[in-house]
N, C-alpha and C positions, 0 to 999 in steps of 0.2 A: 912345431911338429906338423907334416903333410897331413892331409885330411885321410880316413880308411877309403878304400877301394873296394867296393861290393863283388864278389865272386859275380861273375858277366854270367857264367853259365848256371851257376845257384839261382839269378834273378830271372833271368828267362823259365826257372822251371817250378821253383815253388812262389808262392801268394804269401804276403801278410792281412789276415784280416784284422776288421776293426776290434773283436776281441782281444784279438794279439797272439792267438791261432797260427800254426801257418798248413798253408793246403797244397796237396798237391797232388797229379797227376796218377794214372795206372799206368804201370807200364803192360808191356807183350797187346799193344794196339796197332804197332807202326807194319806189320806185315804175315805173311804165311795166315792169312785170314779168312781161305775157304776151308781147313780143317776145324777156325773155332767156331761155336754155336752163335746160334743168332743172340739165345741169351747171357752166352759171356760175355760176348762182343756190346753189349749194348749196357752190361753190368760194368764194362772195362770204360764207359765214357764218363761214368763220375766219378768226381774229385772224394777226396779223400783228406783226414786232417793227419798232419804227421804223428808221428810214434814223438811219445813224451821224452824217451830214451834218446832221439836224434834231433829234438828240440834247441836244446844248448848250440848244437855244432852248425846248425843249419842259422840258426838265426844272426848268429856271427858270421858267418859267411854273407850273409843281405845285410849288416851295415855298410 
């Protein structure tokens, strides 16, 4: 049997940490960013741990 193939865009976007956590991203970062505030926008650069709910789906996608 071939080896699994990791979802390329799942890896680029969420983290496995060493707990075994995975992290990821905020989105509504990437533009239209003179209407949001200085403190969303600086609220919007950390990371965050997934929702337990999307845990299963997501982690099988990064083997």
């Amino acid at each position: 049997m071939p080896k699994m193939k990791s979802n390329r865009g799942a890896a680029k976007t969420f983290r496995k940490l060493g707990s075994g956590k995975i992290k990821r991203n905020k989105a509504f970062k990437s533009h239209i960013l003179t209407s949001k505030s200085r403190t969303r926008k600086r609220n919007l650069r950390k990371g965050v741990i997934l929702a337990k709910a999307d845990e299963k789906r997501v982690a099988r996608m990064l083997q």
